[in-house]
Structure formats: C-alpha cells, structure tokens
N, C-alpha and C positions, 0 to 999 in steps of 0.2 A: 382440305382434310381428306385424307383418303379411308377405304373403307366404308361400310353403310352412315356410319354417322355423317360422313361427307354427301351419300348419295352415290357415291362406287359399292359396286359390289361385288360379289366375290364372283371369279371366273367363272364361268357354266352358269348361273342364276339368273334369274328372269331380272333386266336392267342392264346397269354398263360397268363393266370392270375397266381399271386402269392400269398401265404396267409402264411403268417408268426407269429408263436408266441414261448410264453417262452418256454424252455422245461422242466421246474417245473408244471405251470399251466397250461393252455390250452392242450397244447403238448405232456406232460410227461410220454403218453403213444403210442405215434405215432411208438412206435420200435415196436407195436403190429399190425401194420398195415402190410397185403401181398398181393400182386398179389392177382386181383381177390378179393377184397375188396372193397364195394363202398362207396362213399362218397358222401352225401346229405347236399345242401346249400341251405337254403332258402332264402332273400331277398327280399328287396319293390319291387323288380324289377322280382321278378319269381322264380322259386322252379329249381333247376339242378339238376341233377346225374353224379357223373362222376366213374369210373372205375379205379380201382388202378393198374397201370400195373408196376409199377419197383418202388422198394424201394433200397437203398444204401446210403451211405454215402459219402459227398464230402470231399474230404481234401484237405485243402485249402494250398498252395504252393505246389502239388502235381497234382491236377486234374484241366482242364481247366473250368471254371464256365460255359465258352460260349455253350462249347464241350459236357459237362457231366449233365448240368442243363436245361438251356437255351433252346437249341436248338433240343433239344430229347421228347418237347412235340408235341401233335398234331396241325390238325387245330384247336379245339374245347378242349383246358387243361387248368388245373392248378398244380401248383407244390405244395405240402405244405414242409413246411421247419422249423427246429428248433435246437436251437446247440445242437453239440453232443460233448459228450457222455451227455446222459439225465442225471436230478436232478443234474448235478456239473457245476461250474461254469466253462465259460468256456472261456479261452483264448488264443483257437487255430486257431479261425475263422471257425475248422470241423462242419461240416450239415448234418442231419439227411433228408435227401429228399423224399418223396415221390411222383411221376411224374404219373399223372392221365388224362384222356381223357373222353371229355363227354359221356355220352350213349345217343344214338340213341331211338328216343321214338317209 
C-alpha cells in the first residue's frame, strides 16, 4: 500500500518515501543508476536531493520486501523502484531498487 497508511511517506518527511514507475518509460534506464548518484525532485512543496547509496534487485519469493527494501532506508529516503529485468514485461514481481537518502544542505 503506498502512502502513510502503508508506511511510505511523503517525499521530504522524516521516513521513506516511494516513487515508482514503468520500466519501458520513466524508468528504463534506472539500471544506469550507482552508488553515489544523486537524485533531484522538485515539487510544490520544495526542491530535495537525495544520494543513491545501494542499487539491487529484489526477487520477489526469495528476498524479504520488509528486510531488503523497506527497512534499509534512512531517516530522510526514498526508494525508486521498477520491474525487472527492464524494457520486458514482467511477470515475476522482481525490482529493480534503488534505496537513497536525503543530503544534508
């Protein structure tokens, strides 16, 4: 469930925000993203920076969502996320993660 009632929360707020999209469009190049990459989101609500510190792939009936996604960001993250393996469809439920933490101004 996304959102607080899932435990996400909104971008810039103390916890972990989530941003998900296809991995044909928005995404399709997220496998180019490493450690030490940053990431810039702007919004009505304020400009952030966050830091890419761990990219991997979840697989799903193998890895614990809570254990390897969830709960591996900081105070201050967002996870982005999109199926994998990129550009094919995909009916594994696998994810292409990348787990970021805001920077420090």
């Amino acid at each position: 469930m996304d959102g607080p009632e899932g435990g996400w929360q909104m971008i810039g707020e103390r916890g972990r925000g989530m941003i998900s999209a296809h991995n044909d469009k928005a995404f399709r190049r997220l496998d180019e993203m490493g450690a030490g990459d940053k990431v810039f989101i702007s919004m009505e609500r304020g400009d952030f920076v966050f830091l890419a510190m761990e990219v991997f792939v979840y697989r799903h009936g193998v890895d614990d969502w809570k254990d390897t996604v969830y709960e591996n960001t900081g105070e201050y993250g967002i996870v982005l996320t999109t199926c994998y393996p990129l550009n094919k469809r995909n009916t594994t439920g696998d994810r292409l993660v990348v787990r970021c933490e805001m920077m420090k101004e």
